[in-house]
C-alpha positions in Angstrom: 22.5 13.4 -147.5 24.4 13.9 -151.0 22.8 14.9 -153.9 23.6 11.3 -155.2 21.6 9.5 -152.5 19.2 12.0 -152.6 18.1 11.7 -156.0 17.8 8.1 -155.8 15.4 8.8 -153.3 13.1 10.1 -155.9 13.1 6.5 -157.4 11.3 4.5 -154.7 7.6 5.3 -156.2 8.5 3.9 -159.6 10.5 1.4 -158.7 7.9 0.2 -156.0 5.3 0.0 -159.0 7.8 -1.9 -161.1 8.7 -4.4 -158.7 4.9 -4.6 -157.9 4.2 -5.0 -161.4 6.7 -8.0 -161.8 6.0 -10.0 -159.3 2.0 -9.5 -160.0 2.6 -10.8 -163.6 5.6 -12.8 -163.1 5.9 -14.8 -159.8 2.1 -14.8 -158.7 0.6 -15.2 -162.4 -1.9 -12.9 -161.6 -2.7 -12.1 -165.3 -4.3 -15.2 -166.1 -7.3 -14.5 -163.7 -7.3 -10.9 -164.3 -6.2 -10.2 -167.9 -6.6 -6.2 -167.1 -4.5 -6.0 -164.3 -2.1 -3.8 -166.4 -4.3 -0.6 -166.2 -4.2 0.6 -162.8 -0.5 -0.2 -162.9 0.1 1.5 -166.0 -1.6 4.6 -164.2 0.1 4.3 -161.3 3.5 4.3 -163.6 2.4 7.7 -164.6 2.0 8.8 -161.6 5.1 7.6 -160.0 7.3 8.6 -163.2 5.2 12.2 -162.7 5.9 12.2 -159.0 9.7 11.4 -159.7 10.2 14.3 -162.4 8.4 17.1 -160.0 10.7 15.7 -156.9 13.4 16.3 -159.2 12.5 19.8 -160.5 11.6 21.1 -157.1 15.1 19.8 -156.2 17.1 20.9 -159.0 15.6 24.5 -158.2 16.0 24.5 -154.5 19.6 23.5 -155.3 19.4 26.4 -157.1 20.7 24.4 -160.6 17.9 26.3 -162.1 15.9 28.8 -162.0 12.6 28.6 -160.2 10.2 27.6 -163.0 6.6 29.0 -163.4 3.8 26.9 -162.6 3.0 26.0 -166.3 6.1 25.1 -167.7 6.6 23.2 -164.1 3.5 21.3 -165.0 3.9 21.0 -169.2 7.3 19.2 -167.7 5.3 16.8 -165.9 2.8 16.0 -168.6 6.0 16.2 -171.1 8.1 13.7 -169.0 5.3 11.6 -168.5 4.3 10.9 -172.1 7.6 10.6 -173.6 8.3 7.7 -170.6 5.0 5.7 -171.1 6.2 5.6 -175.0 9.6 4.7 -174.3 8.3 1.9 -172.2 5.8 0.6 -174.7 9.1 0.5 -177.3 10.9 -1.8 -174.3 7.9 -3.8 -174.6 8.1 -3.7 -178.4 11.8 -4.7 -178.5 11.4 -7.6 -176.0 8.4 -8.7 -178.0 10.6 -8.7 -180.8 13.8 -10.3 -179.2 12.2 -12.9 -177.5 9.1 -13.8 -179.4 6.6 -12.7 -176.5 3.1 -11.3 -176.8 3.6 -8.7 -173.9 1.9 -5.9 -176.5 -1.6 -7.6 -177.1 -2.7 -5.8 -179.7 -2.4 -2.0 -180.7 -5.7 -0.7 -178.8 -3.7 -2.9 -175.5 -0.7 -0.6 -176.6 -2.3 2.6 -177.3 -4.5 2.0 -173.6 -1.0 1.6 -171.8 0.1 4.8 -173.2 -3.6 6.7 -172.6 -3.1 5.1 -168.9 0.4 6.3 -168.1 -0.2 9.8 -169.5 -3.6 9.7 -167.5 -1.4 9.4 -164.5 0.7 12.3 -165.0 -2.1 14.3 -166.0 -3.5 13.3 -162.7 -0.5 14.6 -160.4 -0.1 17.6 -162.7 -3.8 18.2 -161.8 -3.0 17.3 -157.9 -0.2 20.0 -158.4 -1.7 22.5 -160.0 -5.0 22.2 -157.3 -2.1 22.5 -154.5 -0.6 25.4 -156.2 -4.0 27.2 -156.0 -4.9 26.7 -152.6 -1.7 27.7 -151.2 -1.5 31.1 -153.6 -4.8 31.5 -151.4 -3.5 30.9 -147.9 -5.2 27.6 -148.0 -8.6 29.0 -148.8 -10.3 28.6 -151.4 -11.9 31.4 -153.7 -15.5 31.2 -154.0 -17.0 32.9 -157.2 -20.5 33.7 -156.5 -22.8 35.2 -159.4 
């Protein structure tokens, strides 16, 4: 597979949640009967955008394009990535509020919810990582601290 096709690969979380997303809101209406729909997918945006950015640092360093990163900075990445792509997407929202005279940004506790969501989902695959991490530093086992 080339490293074109292969990247791309790294989409099909996200995009499935966009797509999702679209034709929840768009084609079935869905928002009318449940006005909070948008949470769990601005979650699972997180995690998808999350799970995109660690496919693509694990590949980037077993293509040897970088160095292999530590654990931390491999997870601040995550978190990093995460954040700055559920702000970027409330500006989109922002913009085509303002371009096309839609109310897709409620209010400003709707817009600062999306963000906490999408972050929250990034936080929660950094989490998954990090747990993963652990357990296989320990063979799979888990350390028990007894007192």
């Amino acid at each position: 597979m080339s490293h074109s096709s292969k990247l791309a690969s790294f989409f099909i979380f996200p995009t499935a949640v966009f797509l999702s997303h679209l034709t929840v809101s768009r084609i079935l209406n869905l928002y009318s009967l449940f006005p909070h729909i948008d949470i769990p997918f601005h979650f699972l945006g997180g995690l998808s955008i999350a799970c995109t950015s660690a496919k693509i640092l694990a590949y980037l360093e077993q293509e040897k394009f970088i160095a292999r990163l530590n654990g931390s900075i491999f997870t601040i990445l995550l978190i990093s990535t995460t954040a700055a792509a559920a702000v970027l997407w409330e500006f989109m929202e922002f913009t085509g509020d303002q371009l096309f005279h839609t109310n897709i940004q409620v209010s400003l506790a709707n817009t600062m919810q999306d963000q906490f969501m999408g972050i929250l989902g990034g936080l929660t695959l950094a989490f998954l990582y990090g747990r993963r991490q652990v357990l296989q530093e320990n063979n799979g086992r888990e350390k028990v601290i007894t007192h």
